[in-house]
C-alpha positions in Angstrom: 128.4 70.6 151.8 130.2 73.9 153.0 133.9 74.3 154.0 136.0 76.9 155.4 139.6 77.1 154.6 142.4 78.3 157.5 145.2 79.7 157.0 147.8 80.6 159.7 150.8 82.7 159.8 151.7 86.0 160.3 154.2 85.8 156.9 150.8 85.4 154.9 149.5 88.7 157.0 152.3 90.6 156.2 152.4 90.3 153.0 155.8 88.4 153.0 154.6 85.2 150.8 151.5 84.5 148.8 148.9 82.1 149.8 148.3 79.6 147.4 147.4 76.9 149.8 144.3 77.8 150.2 143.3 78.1 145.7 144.8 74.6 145.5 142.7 72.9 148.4 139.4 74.8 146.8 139.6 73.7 143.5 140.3 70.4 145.1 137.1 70.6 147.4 134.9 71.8 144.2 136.0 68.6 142.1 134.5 66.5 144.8 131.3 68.8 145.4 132.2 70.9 148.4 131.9 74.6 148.0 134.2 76.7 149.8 132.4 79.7 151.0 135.2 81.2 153.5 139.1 81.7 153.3 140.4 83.0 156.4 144.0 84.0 157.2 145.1 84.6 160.9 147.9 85.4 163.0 150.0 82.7 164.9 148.3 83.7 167.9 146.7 81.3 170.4 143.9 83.0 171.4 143.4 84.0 167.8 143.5 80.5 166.5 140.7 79.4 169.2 138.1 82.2 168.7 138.6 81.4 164.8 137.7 77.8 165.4 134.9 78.3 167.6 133.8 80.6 164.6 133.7 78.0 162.0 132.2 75.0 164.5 129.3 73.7 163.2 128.7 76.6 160.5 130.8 74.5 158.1 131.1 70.7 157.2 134.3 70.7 156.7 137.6 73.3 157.8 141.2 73.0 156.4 143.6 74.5 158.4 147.5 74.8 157.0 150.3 76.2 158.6 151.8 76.1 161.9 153.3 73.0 162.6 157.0 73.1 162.2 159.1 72.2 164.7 160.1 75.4 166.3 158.3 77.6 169.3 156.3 80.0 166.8 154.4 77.1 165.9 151.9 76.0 167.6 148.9 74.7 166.1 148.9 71.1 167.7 149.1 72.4 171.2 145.9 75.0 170.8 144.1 71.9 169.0 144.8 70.2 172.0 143.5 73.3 174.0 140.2 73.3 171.8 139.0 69.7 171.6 140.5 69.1 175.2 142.9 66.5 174.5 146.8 66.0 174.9 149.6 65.2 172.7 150.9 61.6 172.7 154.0 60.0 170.5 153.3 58.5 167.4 155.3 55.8 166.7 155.2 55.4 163.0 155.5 59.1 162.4 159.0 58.8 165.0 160.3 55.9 162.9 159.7 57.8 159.6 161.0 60.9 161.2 163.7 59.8 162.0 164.9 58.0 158.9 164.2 61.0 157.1 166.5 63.2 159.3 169.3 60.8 159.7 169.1 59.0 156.3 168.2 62.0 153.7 169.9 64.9 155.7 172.5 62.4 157.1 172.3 64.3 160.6 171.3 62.7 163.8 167.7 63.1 164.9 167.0 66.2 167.3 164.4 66.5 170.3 162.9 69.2 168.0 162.0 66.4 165.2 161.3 63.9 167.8 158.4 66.4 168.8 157.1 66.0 165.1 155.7 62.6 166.1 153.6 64.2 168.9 149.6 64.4 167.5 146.5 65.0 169.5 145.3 61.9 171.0 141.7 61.9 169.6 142.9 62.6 166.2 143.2 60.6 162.8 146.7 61.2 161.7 147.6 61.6 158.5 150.5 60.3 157.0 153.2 63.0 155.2 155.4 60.8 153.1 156.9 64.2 152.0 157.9 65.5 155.4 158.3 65.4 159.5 155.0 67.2 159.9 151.6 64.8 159.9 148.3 66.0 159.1 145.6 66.0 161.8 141.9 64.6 161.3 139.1 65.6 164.3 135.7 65.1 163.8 134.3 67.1 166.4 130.6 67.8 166.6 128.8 68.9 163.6 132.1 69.5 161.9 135.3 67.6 160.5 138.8 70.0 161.3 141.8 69.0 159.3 145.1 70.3 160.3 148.3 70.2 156.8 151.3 71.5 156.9 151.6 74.9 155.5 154.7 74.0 153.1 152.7 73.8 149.9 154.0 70.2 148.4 153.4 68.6 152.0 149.7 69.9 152.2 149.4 69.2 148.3 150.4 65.2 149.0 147.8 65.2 152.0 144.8 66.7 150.3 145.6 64.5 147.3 146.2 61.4 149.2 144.4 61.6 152.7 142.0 64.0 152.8 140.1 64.0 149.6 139.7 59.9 149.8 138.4 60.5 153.0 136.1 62.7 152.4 134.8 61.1 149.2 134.3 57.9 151.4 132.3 59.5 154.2 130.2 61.7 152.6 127.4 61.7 149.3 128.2 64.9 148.0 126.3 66.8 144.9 128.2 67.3 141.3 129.7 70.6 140.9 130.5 71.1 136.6 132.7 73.5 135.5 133.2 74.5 132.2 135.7 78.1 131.6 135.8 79.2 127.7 138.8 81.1 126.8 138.9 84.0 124.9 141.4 86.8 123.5 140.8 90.1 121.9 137.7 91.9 123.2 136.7 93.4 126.3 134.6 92.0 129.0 131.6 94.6 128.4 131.7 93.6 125.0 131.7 90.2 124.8 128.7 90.5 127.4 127.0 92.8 125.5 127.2 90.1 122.7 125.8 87.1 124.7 123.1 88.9 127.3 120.4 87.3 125.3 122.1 83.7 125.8 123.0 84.9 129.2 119.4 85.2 130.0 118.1 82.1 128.9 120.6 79.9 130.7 119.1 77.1 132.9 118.3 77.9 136.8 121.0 75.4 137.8 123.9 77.2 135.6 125.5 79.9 136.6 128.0 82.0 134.6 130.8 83.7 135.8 133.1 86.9 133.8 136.6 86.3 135.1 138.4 89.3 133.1 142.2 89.9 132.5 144.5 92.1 130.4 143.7 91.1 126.9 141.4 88.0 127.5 138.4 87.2 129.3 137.6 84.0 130.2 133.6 83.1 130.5 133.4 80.2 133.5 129.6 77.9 133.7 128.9 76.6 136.7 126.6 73.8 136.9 125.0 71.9 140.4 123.0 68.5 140.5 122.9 65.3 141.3 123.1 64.2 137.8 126.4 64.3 136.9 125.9 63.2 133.1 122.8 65.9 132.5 125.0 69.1 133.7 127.9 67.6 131.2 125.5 67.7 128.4 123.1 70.7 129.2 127.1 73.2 129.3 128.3 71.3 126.2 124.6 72.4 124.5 124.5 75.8 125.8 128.1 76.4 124.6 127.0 75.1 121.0 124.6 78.4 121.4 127.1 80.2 122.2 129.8 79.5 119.6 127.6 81.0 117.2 128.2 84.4 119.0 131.5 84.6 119.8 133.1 81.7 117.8 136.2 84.2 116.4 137.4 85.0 119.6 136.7 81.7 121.8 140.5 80.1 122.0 139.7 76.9 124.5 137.7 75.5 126.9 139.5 74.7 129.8 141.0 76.7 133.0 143.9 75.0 132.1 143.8 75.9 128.2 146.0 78.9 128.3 147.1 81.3 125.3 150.1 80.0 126.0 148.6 76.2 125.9 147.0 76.6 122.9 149.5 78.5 120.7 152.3 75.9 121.9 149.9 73.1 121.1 149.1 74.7 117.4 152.7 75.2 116.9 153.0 71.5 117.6 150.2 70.7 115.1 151.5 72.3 111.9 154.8 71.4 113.0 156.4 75.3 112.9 158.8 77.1 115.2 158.9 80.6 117.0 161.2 82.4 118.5 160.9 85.7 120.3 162.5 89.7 120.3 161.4 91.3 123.3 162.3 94.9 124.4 159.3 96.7 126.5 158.1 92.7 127.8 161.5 92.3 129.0 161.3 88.3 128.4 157.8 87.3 129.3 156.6 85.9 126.3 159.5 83.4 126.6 158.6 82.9 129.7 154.7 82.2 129.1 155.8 80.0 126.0 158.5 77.9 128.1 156.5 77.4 131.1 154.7 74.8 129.5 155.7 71.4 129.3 157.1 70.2 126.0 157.8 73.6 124.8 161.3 72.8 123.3 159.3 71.4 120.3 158.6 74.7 118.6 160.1 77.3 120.5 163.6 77.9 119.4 164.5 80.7 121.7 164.5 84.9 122.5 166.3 87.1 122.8 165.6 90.5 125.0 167.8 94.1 123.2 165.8 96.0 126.3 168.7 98.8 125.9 168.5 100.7 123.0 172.5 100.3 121.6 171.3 96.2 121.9 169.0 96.2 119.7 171.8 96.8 116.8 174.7 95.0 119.0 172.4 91.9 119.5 169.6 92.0 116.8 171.6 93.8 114.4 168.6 96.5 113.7 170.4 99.0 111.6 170.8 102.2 113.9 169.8 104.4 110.6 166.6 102.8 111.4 166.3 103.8 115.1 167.8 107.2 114.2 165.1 107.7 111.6 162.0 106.8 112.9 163.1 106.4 116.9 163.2 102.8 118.7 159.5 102.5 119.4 158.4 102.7 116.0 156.5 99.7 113.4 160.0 99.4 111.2 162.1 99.3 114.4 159.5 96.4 115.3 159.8 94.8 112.0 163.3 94.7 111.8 163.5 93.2 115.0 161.1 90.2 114.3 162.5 89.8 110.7 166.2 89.6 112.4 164.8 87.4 114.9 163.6 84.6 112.7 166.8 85.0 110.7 169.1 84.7 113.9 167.0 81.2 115.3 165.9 79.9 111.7 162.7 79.7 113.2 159.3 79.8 110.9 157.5 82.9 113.0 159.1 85.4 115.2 157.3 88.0 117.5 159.2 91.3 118.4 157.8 94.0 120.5 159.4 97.3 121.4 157.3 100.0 123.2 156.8 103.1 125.8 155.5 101.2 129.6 156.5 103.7 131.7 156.7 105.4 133.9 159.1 107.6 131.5 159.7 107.7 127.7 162.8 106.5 127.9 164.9 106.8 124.1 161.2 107.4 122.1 159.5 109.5 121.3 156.2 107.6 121.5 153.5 108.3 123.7 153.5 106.2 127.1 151.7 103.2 126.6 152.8 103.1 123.1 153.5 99.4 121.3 154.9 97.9 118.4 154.0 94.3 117.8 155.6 92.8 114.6 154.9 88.5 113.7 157.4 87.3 110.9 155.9 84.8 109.0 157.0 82.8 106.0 155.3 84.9 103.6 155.3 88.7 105.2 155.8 91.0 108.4 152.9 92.0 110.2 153.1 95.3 112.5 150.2 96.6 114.4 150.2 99.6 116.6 148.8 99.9 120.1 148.2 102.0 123.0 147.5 99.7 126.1 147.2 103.3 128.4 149.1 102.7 131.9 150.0 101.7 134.7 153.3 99.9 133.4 152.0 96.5 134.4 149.3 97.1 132.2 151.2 97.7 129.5 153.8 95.4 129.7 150.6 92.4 130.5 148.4 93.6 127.6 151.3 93.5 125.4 152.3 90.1 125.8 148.9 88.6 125.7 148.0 90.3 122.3 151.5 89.3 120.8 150.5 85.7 121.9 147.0 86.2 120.3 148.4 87.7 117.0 150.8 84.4 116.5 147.4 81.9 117.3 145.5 83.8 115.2 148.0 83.6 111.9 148.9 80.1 112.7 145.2 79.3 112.3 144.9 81.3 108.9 147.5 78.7 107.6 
């Protein structure tokens, strides 16, 4: 099965917000077998939105469109559906009577002709409930293909794929088994890694594919397999990554697309029952913000602090300033005294510290641009390692953070 995935509004063309409607309803489709094989962003113009539908009729199964059904004039996805499949809009009652305790009993405001217009769907269409809002999703099967119409706000179109429209689909059609299996790794490049594994690349089955999905720091190594045995493409990844671990076993870090660095060194934290807490100049916080973002995270994290300004780095950290004045702020002792201070300040059992050059300038160093200084306190000793992640200052800043991440796993796995 093939779908096509719509999304309309000229704030998406613009640039002015990012589209993540349109990841979250593909990795929905591809957990029940349907392979997206267009995204398509348009304008919030009429004749637009027609030639884009009569694009996608009957080339595609299925097409999700989101966006453009708010209340107000610029919005008018209903009305050129009705233009389209040549129908006309009629009242819905049970979308009026939840409208209209939504507006009057959450927002405590009387109802407006503007959300009594909410409640008007196409005539032929299946209407889909939205618990989470005044907007209903729209179901036509027309032809050869099946046109969904979500709101564009992304937790209303994430409770009607999740609710309406995958049940539905999953009811009408017998769809194939799409497997996916993403290892996670740290540490080496992607033209090395597949340097190491073109042999076991080669001999992979006809019906797996593998994918190189490569980031600052990590590369993360995603098999794809399609069939209509569900249990066999389980069974045939799990034995080809058994080949593979042999390979690349020291840098593989999880096996999920969920499995994270920041995942898995939260979860080994948790295991060995340890704490970290974080000094972060050139990152500016992100390595806080990678560890806190996951759920639970209080557990082991104890807490960061960021001395971005040279003169806070002794205020706040209390790094000796004959230090900086001897060997400058971007420098492996500067580093060490920060992560050492760290650990001290939080009484945690690690600490990570970084201090470096991103750029664009130099800044109070010395050090080349690009320059790094990682340093992990651990119970027993200071580690410092020096690197040169190049530019631009994005770079930098995102290479750093994943190898401070990846030096903590790695030591927390040595003990």
């Amino acid at each position: 099965m093939k779908a096509a995935i719509i999304t309309i509004g000229d704030e998406i063309l613009i640039g002015q917000i990012v589209d993540t409607n349109s990841s979250y309803i593909a990795k929905a489709l591809d957990k029940i077998g349907i392979a997206t094989q267009e995204m398509l962003s348009i304008s919030d113009d009429k004749q637009h939105i027609l030639s884009t539908l009569k694009y996608v009729q009957n080339k595609f199964d299925v097409v999700l469109v989101t966006g453009g059904l708010g209340p107000t004039k610029d919005d008018i996805t209903k009305k050129t559906f009705c233009d389209y499949f040549e129908d006309h809009l009629v009242e819905n009652v049970e979308v009026l009577a939840h409208v209209k305790d939504l507006i009057e009993s959450f927002y405590k405001r009387p109802i407006t002709q503007l959300n009594k217009d909410q409640a008007l769907v196409p005539s032929k269409c299946k209407v889909l409930f939205n618990k989470m809002g005044t907007a209903p999703g729209m179901l036509m099967e027309h032809e050869e293909t099946i046109f969904v119409s979500l709101p564009g706000v992304p937790y209303e179109m994430k409770y009607l794929i999740d609710n309406e429209v995958i049940p539905y689909l999953v009811q009408k059609f017998e769809r194939p088994y799409i497997v996916h299996k993403t290892i996670l790794t740290y540490g080496r490049g992607e033209s090395l890694v597949a340097e190491q594994i073109e042999e076991w690349e080669n001999q992979l089955p006809q019906f797996i594919k593998l994918a190189y999905l490569p980031s600052p720091g990590r590369v993360r190594l995603r098999l794809t397999a399609r069939g209509k045995n569900e249990e066999l493409l389980k069974q045939t990844i799990e034995d080809q990554i058994q080949l593979l671990i042999p390979l690349i076993g020291d840098i593989i870090v999880g096996y999920d697309e969920e499995e994270t660095i920041e995942v898995v060194v939260g979860r080994k934290l948790k295991e060995k029952m340890v704490t970290l807490a974080t000094a972060e100049s050139c990152t500016g916080g992100k390595i806080a913000e990678m560890l806190t973002s996951v759920a639970g995270a209080s557990t082991y994290f104890k807490g960061g602090l960021i001395p971005y300004e040279t003169e806070m780095k002794t205020k706040l950290l209390h790094v000796k300033k004959e230090t900086i004045d001897a060997f400058t702020v971007v420098s492996a002792e500067v580093a060490k005294e920060m992560a050492l201070n760290s650990k001290t300040i939080f009484n945690s059992d690690y600490a990570i510290a970084t201090t470096g050059n991103a750029g664009p300038t130099k800044g109070d160093s010395v050090a080349e641009i690009g320059t790094v200084y990682i340093a992990l306190a651990t119970p027993k000793e200071v580690l410092v390692e020096e690197f040169n992640f190049g530019q631009p200052r994005e770079k930098v800043i995102d290479r750093a953070v994943t190898k401070a991440l990846e030096m903590v796993y790695k030591e927390i796995l040595k003990n």
